[in-house]
FIMARMAR-130750 format. One line per field, with one value per residue (C-alpha): residue number from 1; residue in one letter; y, x, z. Coordinates in steps of 0.05 Angstrom, whole numbers, plus 5000, padded with zeros to 4 digits. Layout:
N
sevo	NUM, ...
vomi	A, ...
v	Y, ...
u	X, ...
w	Z, ...
This chain:
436
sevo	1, 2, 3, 4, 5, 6, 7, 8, 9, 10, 11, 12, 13, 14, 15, 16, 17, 18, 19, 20, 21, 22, 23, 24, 25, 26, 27, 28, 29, 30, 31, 32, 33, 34, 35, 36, 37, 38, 39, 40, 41, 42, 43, 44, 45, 46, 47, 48, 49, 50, 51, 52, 53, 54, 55, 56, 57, 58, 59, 60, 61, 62, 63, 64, 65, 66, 67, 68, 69, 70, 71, 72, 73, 74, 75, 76, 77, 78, 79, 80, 81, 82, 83, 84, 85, 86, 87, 88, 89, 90, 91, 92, 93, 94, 95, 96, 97, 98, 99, 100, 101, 102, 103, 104, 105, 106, 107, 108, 109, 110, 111, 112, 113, 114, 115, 116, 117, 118, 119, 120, 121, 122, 123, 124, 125, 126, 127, 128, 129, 130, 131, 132, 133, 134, 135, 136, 137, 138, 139, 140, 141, 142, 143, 144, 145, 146, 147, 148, 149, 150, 151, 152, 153, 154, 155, 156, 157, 158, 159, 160, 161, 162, 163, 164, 165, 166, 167, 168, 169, 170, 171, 172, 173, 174, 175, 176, 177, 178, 179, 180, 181, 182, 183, 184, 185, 186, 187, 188, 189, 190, 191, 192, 193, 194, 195, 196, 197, 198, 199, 200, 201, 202, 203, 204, 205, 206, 207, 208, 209, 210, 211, 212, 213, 214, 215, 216, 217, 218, 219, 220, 221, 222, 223, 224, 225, 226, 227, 228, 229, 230, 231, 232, 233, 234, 235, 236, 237, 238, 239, 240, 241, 242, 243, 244, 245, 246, 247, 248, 249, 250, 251, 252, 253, 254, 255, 256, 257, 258, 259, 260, 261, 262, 263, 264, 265, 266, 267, 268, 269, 270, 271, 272, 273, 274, 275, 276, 277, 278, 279, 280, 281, 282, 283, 284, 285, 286, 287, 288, 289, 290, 291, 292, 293, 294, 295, 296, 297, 298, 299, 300, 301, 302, 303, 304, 305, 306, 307, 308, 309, 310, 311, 312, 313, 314, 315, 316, 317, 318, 319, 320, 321, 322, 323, 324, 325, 326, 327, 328, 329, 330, 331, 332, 333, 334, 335, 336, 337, 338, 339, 340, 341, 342, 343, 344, 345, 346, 347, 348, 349, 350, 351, 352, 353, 354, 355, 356, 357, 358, 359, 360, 361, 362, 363, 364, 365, 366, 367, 368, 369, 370, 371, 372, 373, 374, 375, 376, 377, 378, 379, 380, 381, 382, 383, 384, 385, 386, 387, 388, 389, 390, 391, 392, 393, 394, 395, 396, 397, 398, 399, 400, 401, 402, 403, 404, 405, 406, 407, 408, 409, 410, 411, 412, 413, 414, 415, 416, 417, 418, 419, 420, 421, 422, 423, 424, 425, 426, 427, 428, 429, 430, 431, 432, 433, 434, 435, 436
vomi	X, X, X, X, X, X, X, X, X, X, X, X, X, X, X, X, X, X, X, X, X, X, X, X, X, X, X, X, X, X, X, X, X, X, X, X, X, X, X, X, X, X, X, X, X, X, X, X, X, X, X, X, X, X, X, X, X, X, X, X, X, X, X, X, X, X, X, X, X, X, X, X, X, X, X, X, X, X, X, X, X, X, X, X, X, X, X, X, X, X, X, X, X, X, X, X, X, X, X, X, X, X, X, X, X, X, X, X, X, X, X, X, X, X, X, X, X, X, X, X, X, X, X, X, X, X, X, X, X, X, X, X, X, X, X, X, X, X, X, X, X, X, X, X, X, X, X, X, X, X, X, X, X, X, X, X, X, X, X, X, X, X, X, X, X, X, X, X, X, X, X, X, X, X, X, X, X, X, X, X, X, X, X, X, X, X, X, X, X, X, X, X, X, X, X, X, X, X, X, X, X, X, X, X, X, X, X, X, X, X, X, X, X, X, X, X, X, X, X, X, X, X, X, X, X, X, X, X, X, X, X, X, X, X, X, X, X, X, X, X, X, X, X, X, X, X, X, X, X, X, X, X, X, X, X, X, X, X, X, X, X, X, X, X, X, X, X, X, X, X, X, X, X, X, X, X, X, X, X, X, X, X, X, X, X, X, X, X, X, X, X, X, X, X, X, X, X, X, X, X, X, X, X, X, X, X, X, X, X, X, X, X, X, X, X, X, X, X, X, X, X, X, X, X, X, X, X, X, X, X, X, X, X, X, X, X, X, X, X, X, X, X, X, X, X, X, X, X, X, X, X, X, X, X, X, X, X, X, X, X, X, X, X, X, X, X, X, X, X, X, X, X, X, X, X, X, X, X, X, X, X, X, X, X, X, X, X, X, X, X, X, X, X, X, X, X, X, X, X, X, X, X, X, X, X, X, X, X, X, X, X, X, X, X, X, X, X, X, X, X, X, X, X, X, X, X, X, X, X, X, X, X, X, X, X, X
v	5000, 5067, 5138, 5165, 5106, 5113, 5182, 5182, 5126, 5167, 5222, 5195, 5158, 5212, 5246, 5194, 5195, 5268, 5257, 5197, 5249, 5286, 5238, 5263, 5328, 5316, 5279, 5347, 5393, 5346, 5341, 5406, 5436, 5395, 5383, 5344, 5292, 5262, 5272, 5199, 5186, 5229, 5208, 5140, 5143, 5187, 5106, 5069, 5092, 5097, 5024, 5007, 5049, 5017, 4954, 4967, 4998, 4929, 4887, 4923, 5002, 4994, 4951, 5001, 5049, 5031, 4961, 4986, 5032, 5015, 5092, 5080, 5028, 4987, 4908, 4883, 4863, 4884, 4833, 4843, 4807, 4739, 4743, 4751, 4818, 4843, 4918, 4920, 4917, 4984, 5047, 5086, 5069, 5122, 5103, 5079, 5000, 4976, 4987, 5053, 5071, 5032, 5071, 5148, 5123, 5090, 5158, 5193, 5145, 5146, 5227, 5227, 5178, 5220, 5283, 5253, 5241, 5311, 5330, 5278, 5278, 5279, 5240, 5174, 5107, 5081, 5012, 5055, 5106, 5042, 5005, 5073, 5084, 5019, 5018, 5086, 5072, 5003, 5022, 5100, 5133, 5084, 5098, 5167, 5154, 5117, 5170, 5214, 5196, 5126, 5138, 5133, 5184, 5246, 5246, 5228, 5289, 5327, 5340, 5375, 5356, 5350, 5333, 5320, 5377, 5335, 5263, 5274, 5344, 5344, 5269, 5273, 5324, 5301, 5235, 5282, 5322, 5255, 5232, 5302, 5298, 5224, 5242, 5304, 5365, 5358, 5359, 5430, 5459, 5497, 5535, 5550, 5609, 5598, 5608, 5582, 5557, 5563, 5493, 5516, 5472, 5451, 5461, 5508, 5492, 5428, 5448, 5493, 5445, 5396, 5458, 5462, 5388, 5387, 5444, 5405, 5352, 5382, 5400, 5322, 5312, 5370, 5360, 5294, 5280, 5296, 5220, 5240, 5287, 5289, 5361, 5394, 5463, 5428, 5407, 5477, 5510, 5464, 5483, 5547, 5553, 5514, 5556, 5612, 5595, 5578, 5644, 5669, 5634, 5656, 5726, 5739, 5688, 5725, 5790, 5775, 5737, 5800, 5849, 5813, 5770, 5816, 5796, 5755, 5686, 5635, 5578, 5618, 5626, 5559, 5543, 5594, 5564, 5496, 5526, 5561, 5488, 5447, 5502, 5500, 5415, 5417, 5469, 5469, 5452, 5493, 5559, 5611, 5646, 5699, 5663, 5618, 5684, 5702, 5635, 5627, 5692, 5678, 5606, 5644, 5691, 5637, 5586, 5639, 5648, 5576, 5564, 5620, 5587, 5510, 5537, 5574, 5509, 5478, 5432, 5419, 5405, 5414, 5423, 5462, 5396, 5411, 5488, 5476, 5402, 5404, 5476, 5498, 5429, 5453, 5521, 5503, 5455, 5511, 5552, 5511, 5531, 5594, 5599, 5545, 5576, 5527, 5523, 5549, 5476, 5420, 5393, 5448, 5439, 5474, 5553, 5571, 5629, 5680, 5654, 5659, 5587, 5596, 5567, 5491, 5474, 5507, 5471, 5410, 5426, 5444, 5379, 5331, 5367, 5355, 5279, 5268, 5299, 5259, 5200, 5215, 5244, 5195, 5132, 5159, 5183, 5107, 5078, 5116, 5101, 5027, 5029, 5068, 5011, 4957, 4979, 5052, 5111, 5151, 5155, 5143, 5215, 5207, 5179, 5238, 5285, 5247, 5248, 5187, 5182, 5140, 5117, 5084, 5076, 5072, 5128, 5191, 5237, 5290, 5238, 5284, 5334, 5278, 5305, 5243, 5177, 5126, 5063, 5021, 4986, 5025, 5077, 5049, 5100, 5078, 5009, 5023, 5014, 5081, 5077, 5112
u	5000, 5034, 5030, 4975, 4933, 4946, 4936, 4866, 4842, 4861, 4825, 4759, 4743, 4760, 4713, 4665, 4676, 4654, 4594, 4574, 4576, 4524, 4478, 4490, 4470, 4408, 4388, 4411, 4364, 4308, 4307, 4316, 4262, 4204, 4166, 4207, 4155, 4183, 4251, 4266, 4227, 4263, 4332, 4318, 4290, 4365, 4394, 4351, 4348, 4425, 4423, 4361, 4393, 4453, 4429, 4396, 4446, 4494, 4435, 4417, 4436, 4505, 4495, 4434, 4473, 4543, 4531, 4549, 4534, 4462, 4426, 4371, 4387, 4458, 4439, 4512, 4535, 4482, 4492, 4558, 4547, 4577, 4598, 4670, 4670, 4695, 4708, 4713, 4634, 4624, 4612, 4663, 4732, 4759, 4826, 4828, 4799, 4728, 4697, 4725, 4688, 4632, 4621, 4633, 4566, 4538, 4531, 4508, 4451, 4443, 4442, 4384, 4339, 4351, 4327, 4252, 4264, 4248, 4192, 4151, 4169, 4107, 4064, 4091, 4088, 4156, 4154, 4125, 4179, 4226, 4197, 4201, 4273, 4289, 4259, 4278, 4350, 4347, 4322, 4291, 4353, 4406, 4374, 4376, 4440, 4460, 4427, 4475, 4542, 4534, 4544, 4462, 4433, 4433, 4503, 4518, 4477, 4533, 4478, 4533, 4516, 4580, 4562, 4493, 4441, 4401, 4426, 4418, 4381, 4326, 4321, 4312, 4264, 4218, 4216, 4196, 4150, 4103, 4108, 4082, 4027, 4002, 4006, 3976, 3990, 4002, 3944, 3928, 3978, 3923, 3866, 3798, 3802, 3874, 3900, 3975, 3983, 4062, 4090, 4152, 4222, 4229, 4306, 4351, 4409, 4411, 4387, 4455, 4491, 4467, 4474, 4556, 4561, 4525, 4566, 4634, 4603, 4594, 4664, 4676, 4612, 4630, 4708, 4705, 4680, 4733, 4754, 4825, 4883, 4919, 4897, 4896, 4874, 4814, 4800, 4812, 4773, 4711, 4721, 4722, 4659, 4630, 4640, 4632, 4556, 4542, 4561, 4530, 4461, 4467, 4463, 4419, 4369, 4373, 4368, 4307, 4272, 4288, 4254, 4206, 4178, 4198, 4252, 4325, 4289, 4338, 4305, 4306, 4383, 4397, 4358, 4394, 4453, 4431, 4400, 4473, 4496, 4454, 4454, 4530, 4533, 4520, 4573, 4623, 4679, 4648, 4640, 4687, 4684, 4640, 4597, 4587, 4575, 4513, 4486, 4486, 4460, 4396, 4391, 4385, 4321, 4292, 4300, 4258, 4199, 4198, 4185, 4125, 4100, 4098, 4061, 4011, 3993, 3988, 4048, 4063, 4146, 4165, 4235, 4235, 4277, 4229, 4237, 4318, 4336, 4288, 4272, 4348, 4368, 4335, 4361, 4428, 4429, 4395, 4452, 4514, 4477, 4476, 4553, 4598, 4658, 4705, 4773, 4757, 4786, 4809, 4745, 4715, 4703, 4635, 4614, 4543, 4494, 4539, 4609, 4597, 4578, 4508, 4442, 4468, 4487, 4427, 4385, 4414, 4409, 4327, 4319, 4356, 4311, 4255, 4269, 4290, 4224, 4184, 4216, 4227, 4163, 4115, 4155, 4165, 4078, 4062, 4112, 4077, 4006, 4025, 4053, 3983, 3940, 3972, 4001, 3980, 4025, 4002, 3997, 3926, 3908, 3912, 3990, 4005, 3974, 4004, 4074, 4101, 4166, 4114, 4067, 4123, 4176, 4156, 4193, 4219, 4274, 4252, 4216, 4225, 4179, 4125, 4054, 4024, 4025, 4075, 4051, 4084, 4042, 4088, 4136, 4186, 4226, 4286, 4273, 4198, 4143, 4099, 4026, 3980
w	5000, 4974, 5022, 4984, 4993, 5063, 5076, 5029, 5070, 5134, 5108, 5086, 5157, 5198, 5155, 5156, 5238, 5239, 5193, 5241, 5297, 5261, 5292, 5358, 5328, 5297, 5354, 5401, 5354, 5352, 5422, 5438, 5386, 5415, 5477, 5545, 5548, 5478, 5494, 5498, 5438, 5392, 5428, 5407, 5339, 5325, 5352, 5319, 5248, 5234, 5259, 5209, 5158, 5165, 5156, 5095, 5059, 5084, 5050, 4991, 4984, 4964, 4905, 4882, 4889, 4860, 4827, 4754, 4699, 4688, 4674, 4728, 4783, 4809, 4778, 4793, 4862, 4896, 4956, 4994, 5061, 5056, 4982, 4949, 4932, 4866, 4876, 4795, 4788, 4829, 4807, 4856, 4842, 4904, 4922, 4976, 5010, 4997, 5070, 5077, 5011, 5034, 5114, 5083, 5036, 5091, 5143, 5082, 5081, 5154, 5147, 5102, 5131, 5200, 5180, 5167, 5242, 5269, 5218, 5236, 5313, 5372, 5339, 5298, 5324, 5340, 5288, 5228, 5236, 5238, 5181, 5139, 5148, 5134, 5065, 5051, 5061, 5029, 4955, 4951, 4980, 4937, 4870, 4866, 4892, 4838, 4783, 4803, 4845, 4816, 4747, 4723, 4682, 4710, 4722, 4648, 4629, 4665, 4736, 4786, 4865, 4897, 4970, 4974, 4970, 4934, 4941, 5021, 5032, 4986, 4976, 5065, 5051, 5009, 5046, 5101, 5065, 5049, 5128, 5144, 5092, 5117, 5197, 5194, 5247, 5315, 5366, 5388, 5323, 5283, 5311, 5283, 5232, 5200, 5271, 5285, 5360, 5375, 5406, 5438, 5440, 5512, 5511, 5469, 5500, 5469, 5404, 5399, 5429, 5371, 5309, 5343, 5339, 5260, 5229, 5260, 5222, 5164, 5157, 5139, 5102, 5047, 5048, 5063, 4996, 4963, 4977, 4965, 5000, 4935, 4934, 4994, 4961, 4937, 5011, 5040, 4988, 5007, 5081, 5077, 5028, 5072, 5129, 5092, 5076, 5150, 5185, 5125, 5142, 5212, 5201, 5148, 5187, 5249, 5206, 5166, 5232, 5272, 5218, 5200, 5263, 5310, 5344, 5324, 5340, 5365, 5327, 5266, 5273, 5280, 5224, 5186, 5192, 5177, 5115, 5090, 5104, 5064, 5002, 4996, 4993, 4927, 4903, 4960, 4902, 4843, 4866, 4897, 4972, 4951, 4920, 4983, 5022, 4973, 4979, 5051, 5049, 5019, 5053, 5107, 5080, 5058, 5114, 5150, 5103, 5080, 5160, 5158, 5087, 5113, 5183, 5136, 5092, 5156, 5143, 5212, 5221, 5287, 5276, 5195, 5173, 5113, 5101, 5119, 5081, 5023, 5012, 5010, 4979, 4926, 4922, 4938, 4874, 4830, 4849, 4833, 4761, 4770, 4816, 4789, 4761, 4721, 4746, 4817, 4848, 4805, 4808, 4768, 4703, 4686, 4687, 4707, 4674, 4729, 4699, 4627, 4627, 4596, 4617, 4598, 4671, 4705, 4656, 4681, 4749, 4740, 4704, 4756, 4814, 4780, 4772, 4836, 4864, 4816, 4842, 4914, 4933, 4906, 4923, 4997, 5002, 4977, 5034, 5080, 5060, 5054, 5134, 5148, 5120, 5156, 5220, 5239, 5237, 5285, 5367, 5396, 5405, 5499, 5482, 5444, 5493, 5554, 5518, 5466, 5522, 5572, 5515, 5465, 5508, 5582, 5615, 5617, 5593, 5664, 5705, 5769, 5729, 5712, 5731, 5738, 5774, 5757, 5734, 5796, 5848, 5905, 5909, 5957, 5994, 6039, 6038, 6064, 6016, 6018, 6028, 5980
């Protein structure tokens, strides 16, 4: 094994290590954005679908995904556990060894299937939100994969998404959107009239303790996918466009929240930043600094109004993983049409309308969104309907008032704070059993 082998492999798990400890953050923000009685609910849907996830993408989204050049869907190698594997089948020749390949592609699954988590948080039952992300990750999630970091068709038409606003973001979303769309709102959400009843997060603390923990993360998911150290410029370029985007989001979202709601809403800035995030994934290697700065800039605006709009349709996401992972998934892959400038890293090689390059790439861009949305949204409402049928997806309407921590799981994230008496036949205090 030569040096660069060794110091690509290096590379690509540490960044697959940071986007792992997404997870924490996702789960932090979740948490944080909704109510304490479904703390432990949302704490252990964030463990249990990278585990489901994971095993889906073992038995079956790899080889989707990366089992040859076939325009729509992987057909070679799909099966890796317990087979000889011949790395010459798959799509994604990175240098470096086969499992290191294999667990960078394998958090990006994870990634997606977690932001569904959040949007449809206090008020999913605990196996549907399983059996979702289980079959998301195992064949929706893989094939879009393949159409476009696999080598299907929308990557031979030339469709740019470097790091995921698409693949992961919108792909995430729209998965999201559908739950949303099959559970309905929240309990006590919308009032008579149009009215919009605010459900508060019970925590903030953790919810910026978790946006910290995501944008560390993201500094592996976006440079990380370079694959390779054999350029560092490349690497430091996507950092710092990266970064670039986030602060980026962070002000204009606290900005426009502050002029137009009232005040500089915390939620709103966290969201901005999230939103700066997700728009740069796609073009983290294709546009320059400024660039990055305009485009977290407006990920930030519209983080902000795309909250207000989804609240207004009475699309009730309790954490904007909708408004911040779809909405600005979108616009982030619109504008590596509009931003990519050819030659900016060695990865390059296209201008947009802004560059000289024309209309060609945005055209591209427009036409792989649509696609995936065709796809991704359908697919993903069907799944859902299909786990409404037969087992339910929503909480008897007493366990969602009560809190899904005691209804689905049996306990409590505060149980000092519960309000109600514990299901045990005695409270035993120093050894003597307490009367009631």
């Amino acid at each position: 094994m030569d040096l660069a082998m060794i110091v690509d492999t290096l590379w690509v798990l540490l960044a697959a290590v940071l986007v792992f400890f997404m997870n924490l953050g996702f789960a932090s923000v979740e948490a944080g954005f909704t109510r304490s009685k479904n703390t432990v609910n949302i704490l252990s849907k964030n463990f249990i679908v990278f585990a489901v996830s994971s095993l889906g993408y073992l038995l079956l989204g790899w080889g989707l995904m990366f089992g040859g050049d076939n325009p729509f869907v992987g057909t070679q190698g799909l099966f890796i556990l317990g087979t000889d594997i011949d790395e010459s089948v798959y799509t994604l020749n990175a240098n470096v060894p086969f499992w290191a390949k294999f667990f960078f592609q394998l958090v990006f699954c994870g990634t997606a299937a977690t932001i569904v988590s959040g949007a449809v948080a206090e008020r999913i039952k605990y196996l549907s939100f399983i059996v979702f992300s289980f079959v998301f990750t195992l064949v929706i999630y893989p094939i879009v994969g393949h159409w476009i970091w696999g080598g299907g068709f929308l990557s031979s038409m030339g469709f740019q998404d470097f790091a995921g606003s698409t693949v992961v973001h919108s792909v995430g979303g729209w998965g999201a959107l559908a739950g949303i769309l099959v559970l309905g709102p929240r309990f006590g959400k919308y009032g008579k009239n149009g009215r919009i009843n605010p459900i508060p997060g019970h925590n903030m603390s953790l919810a910026v303790i978790g946006l910290f923990v995501l944008w560390l993360g993201w500094f592996g998911f976006n440079p990380g996918s370079t694959m390779s150290m054999s350029n560092p410029g490349d690497v430091a370029h996507i950092l710092m466009t990266t970064n670039t985007a986030a602060i980026a989001g962070v002000l204009s979202s606290t900005a426009t929240s502050w002029i137009f709601l009232g005040k500089p809403d915390l939620g709103m800035t966290i969201n901005g930043c999230l939103a700066g995030l997700v728009a740069i994934t796609a073009g983290c290697a294709y546009v320059d600094v400024l660039s990055s700065l305009i485009i977290g800039t407006f990920a930030g605006i519209i983080v902000v109004f795309a909250v207000v709009m989804f609240d207004k349709m009475k699309i009730d996401d309790p954490v904007g993983a909708t408004a911040v992972h779809l909405v600005n998934g979108v616009f982030g892959t619109i504008c590596v049409g509009l931003f990519a400038k050819e030659g900016v890293t060695s990865l390059s090689s296209t201008s947009g309308l802004f560059f000289g390059g024309g209309f060609s790439l945005l055209g591209t861009q427009l036409l792989g969104i649509l696609a995936v949305a065709l796809f991704t949204f359908p697919t993903s409402l069907l799944l859902w309907l299909a786990i409404k049928k037969t087992i339910g997806v929503r909480v008897p309407l007493e366990e969602e008032i009560t809190g899904l921590d005691v209804g689905e799981h049996g306990n409590a994230a505060y149980p000092e704070f519960l309000s109600y008496k514990p299901a045990y036949s005695a409270i035993m205090i120093d050894g003597t059993k307490k009367k009631d």
